[in-house]
N, C-alpha and C positions, 0 to 999 in steps of 0.2 A: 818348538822344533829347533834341532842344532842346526846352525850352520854347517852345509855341505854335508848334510843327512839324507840318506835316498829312501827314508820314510816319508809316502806319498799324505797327504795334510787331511785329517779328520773330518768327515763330511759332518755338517751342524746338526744337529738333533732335531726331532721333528717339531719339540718345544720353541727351539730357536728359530724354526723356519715362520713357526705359525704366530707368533713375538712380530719377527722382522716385516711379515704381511699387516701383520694388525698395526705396525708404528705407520707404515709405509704409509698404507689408505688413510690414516689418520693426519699425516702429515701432507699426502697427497692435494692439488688444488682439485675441489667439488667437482663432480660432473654431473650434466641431465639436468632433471629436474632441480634439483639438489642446489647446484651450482648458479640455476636462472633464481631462483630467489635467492640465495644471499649475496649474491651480487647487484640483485634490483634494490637492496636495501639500503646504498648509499648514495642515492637519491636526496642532493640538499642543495637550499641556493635558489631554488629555483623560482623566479618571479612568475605571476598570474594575476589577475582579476579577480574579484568575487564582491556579491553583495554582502556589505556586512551591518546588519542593524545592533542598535544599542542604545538606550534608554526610552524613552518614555514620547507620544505624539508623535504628527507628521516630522516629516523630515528623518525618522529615524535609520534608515535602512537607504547606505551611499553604497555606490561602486568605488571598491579602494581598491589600490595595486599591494599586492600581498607578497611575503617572500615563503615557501615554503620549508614546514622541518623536515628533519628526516623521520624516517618511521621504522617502526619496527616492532620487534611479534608479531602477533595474527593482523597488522596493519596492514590495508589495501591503497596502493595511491591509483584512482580511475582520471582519466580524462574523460572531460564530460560530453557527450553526446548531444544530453538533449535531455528537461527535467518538467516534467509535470505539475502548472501552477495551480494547487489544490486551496480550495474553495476554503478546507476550514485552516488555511497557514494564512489567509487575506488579513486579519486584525494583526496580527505579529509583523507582517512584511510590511503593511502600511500604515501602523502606528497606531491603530486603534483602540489596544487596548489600555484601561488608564493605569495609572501607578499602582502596586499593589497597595492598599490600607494599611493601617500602622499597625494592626494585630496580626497582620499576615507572617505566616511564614519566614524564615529568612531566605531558605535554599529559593523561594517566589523572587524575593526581591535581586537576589543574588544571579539568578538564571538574567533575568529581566534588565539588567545590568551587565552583564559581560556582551563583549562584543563577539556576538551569534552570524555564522551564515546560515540562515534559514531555508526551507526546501524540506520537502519528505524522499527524497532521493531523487534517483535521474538513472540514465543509460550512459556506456560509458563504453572504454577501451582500455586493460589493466596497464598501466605504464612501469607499477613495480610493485612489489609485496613483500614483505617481513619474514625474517627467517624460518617464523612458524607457520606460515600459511600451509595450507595442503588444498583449499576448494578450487584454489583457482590458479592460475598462471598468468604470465607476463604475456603479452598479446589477445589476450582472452576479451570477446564484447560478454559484459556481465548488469546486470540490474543491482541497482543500489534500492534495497526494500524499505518499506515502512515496519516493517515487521522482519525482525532478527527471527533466526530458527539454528541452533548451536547443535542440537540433537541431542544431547546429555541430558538436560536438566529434568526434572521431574514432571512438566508436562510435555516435555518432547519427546521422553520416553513413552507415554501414555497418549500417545496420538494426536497431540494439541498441541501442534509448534504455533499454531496461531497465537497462544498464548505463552509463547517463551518466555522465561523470566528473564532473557536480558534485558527484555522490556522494563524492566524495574530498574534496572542498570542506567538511568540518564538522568540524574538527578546533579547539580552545580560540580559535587566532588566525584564526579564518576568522569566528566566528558573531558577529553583531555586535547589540549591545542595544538591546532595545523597545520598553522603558520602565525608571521606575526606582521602587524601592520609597519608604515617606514619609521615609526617611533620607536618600535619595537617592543608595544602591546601585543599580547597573546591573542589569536582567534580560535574561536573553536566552534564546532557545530552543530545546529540543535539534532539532537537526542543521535549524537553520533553519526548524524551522513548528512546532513547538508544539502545540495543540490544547485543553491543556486551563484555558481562561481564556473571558473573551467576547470578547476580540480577538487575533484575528493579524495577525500582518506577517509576510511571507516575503517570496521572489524568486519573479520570476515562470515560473523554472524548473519551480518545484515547483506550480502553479496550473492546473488546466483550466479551463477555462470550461464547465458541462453544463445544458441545456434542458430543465427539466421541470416539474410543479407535485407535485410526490410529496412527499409529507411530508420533514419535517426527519429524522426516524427512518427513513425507507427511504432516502432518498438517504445519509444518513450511512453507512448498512449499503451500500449499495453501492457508494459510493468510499472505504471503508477500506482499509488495506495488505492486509486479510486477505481480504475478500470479491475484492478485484482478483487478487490474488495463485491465487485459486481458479481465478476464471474464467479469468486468461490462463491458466493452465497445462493448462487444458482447451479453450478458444476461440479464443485470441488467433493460433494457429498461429504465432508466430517461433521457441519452444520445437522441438514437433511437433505435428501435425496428427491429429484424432481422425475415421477413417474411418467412414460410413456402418456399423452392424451390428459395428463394433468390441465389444471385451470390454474394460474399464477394471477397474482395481482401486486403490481410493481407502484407502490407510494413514492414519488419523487422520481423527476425521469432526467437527474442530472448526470453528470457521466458515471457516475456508480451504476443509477436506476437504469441509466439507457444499455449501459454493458450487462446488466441483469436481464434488462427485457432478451438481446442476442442469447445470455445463456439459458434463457428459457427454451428460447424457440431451440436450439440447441438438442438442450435436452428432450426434447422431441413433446412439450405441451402443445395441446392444442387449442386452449385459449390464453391469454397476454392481455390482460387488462391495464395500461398504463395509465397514471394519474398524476398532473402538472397542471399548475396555473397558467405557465407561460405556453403559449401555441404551439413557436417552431419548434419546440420542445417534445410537446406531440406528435405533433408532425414526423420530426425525425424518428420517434419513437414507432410508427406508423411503418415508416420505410426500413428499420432495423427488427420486426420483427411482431411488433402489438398487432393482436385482432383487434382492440376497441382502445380509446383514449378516451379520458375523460379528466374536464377543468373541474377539480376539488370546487372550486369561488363558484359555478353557478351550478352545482350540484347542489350545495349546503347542507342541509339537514338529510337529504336525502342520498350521500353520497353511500351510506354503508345498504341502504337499502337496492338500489341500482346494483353496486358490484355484486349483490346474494344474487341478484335475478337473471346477470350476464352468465352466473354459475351454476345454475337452476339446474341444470341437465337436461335429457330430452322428453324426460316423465317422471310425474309426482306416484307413481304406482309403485308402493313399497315391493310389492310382491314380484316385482320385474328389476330390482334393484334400482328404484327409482327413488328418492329424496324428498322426504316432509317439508312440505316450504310455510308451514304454517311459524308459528313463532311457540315460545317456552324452551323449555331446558330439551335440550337434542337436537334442534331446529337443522337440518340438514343442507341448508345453503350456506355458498360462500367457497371460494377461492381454495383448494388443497395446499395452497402456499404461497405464501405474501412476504415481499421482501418491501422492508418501510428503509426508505432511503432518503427522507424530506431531511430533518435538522433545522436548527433554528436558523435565522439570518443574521449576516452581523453585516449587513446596513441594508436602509428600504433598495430593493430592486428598481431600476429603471424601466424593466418589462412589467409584465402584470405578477402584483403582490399575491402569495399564499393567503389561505382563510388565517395563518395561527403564526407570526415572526417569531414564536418561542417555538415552533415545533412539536408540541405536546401532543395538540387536538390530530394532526395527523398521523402520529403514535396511537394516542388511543383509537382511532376509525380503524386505522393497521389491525391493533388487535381485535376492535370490534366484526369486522369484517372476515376474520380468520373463519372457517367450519369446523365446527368439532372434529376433533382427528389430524385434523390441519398441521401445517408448521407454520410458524411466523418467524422469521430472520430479519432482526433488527440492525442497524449498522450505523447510525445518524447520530452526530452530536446536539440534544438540543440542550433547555433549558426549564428547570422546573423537575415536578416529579408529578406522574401519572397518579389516576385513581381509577380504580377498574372495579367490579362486582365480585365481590368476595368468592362468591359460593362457585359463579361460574370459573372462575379463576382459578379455583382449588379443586374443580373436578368435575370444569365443562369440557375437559378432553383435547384443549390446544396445548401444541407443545412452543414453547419460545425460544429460540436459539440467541444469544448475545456471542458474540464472535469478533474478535479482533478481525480485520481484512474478508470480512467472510468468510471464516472459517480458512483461509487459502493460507498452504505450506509451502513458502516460498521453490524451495529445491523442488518439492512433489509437483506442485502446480503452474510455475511459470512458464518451463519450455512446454507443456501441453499448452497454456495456453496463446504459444508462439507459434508453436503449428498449427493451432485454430485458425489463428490469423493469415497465416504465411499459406494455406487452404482455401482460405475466401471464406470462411465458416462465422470467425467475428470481423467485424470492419470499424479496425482503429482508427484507420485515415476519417470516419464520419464525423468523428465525437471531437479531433484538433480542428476547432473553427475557429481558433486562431494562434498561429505562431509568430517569433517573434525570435531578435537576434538578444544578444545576453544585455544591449545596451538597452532595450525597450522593456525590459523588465517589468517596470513599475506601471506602467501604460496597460502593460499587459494585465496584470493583476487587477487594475481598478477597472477593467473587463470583467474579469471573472468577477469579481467582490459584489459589483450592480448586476451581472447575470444577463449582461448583454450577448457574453457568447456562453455555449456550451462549456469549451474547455480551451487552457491558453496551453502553448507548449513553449518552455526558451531551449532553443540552442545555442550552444557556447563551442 
């Protein structure tokens, strides 16, 4: 336009307006949601605690002062809560397992050598998240799982986040480090979350978000691997489905078995057959929910024969829908659903020892003891491999579920099973018989590892 022109100035085009909004927002600082994650992602510097083990024998697993990195992508940093010391991380935390052998693996040797904070997760309070997150937020109390659930992959889309494949994801060159020790070695965590330090970082595969105001010690006890792993295998139905007035029979009454026997009763069964060598084990199992308990060791031979006859029913009168209790192929006793939660031990107990330290022989009674028709849900790590009757096996009519976590999707399953709780429905606070602060750790552990108590919890 000329100077001292009384032609009033060309309004912009509608191209130019929708240009100068789209630079604008783009150059605009974040807001919302938006804005609380990428700015929680410069998050660095930051000093903590954590245990961290590394090589081989006692002594391996110290409390070091750590500095943290920063994170970012689908990176979660939690402050920890409160972290569930599970039974089968006891050889890792306490050194027990030996070197790996010279034909071993390397990614063996190489995990087993890097300095690890060990833990299967914990409960927590998000302090910051990576530019990609979307599950969670900054202020959020969230469950750090044993079990990632991404929802994409090919068994997340087919209903089995139990089985996600990021689970294949924690191999030496997958896990990537957290912080670094005052040397400035790298830490990193096992199979991605960690637990026992006052900060995690994961992905946000492995992260729930849960709503509640329950103690640090009852939510920890009830998003562990082993209280989840109870109830799905009793609640969660992707496994199998526990019917109204059903008969269960619960192998190992450690905190898995004991949160199994609550999701039985739960589920509205009407008999709870619980099976432990150790007493108060029973006992407690008694007071959470079992009609009958019974010690495996002075059962012995006759233990699968017992559990058929607690399931008998109220009549052998086929014609009244009443159950053959004779013996051969169809034999109509035994339990609608048995959930084997024993596992091997990895050291003699200080209470009263199981009939089998490999955990086999109570697998196989699991399965012996199932009814045709039945479901059996396995969930125990033992040792060795089972031998079972061919014929019946191939088409006596039990069904067998193997299930990561018991079947349980972390996002599906957790906050249900936090209003259970937060309900008076399950009772977490039964099953921590004993807590401990982040320094008593080890104390703690060698608790759980002899099975003096039920379950240890640290808070940090």
């Amino acid at each position: 336009m000329k100077s001292g022109s009384n032609n009033p100035p060309k309004p912009p085009s509608r191209r130019a307006l929708l240009k100068s909004a789209s630079l604008g927002a783009a150059l605009a600082p974040p807001s919302g949601i938006l804005a609380q994650q990428r700015a929680a992602a410069v998050i660095t510097g930051r000093k903590f605690r954590g245990w961290v083990s590394r090589g081989y024998g006692p002594g391996r697993t110290r409390l070091e002062e750590l500095t943290l990195r920063p994170i970012a992508g689908r990176q979660v940093l939690v402050r920890t809560e409160a972290s569930s010391l599970c039974y089968s991380n006891c050889s890792a935390v306490l050194g027990l397992q030996p070197a790996p052998p010279a034909g071993a693996p390397a990614g063996a040797r190489r995990v087993s050598e890097m300095p690890l904070i060990q833990g299967h997760g914990g409960v927590g309070v998000v302090e910051a998240v990576g530019p990609e997150v979307r599950r969670v937020r900054v202020g959020d109390r969230v469950a750090i799982c044993g079990t990632p659930q991404c929802g994409s992959c090919y068994m997340c889309l087919r209903g089995r986040s139990d089985m996600c494949q990021f689970l294949a994801r924690q191999g030496p060159d997958d896990l990537v480090p957290m912080a670094d020790l005052r040397d400035g070695t790298p830490v990193f965590q096992n199979s991605h979350i960690g637990g026992l330090a006052e900060l995690m970082v994961t992905f946000e595969e492995w992260v729930a978000p849960v709503f509640t105001k329950a103690s640090a010690v009852e939510l920890g006890m009830v998003s562990s691997c082993v209280s989840v792993a109870g109830l799905g295998a009793t609640t969660s139905q992707v496994l199998a489905s526990i019917g109204p007035a059903a008969s269960v029979a619960v192998v190992g009454c450690g905190p898995l078995g004991l949160s199994a026997v609550q999701g039985a009763r739960i589920a509205g069964a009407a008999r709870i057959i619980a099976i432990d060598p150790i007493k108060v084990r029973r006992e407690l199992a008694l007071k959470l929910g079992a009609t009958h308990a019974l010690d495996p060791v002075a059962e012995g031979p006759r233990l699968v024969q017992t559990v058929r006859a607690l399931t008998a029913g109220p009549t052998d009168h086929l014609w009244a829908g009443g159950r053959y209790l004779g013996g051969g192929f169809g034999a109509g006793s035994g339990p609608d659903f048995v959930v084997e939660a024993a596992g091997a031990e990895q050291a003699k107990p200080k209470l009263e020892a199981g009939p089998d330290p490999t955990g086999i022989q109570p697998l196989t009674q699991a399965w012996e003891m199932t009814a045709p028709g039945g479901h059996l849900v396995t969930t125990s790590l033992v040792r060795g491999n089972i031998i079972l009757p061919g014929t019946l096996f191939t088409i006596g009519g039990k069904t067998h579920h193997s299930g990561q976590a018991g079947g349980c999707s972390p996002l599906r399953d957790l906050q249900r099973f936090v209003e259970l709780m937060d309900a008076g429905r399950y009772d977490a606070k039964a099953l921590a018989t004993r807590v401990v602060p982040l320094a008593q750790m080890l104390d703690a552990y060698e608790e759980v590892l002899y099975r003096t108590t039920v379950t240890a919890i640290m808070t940090a």
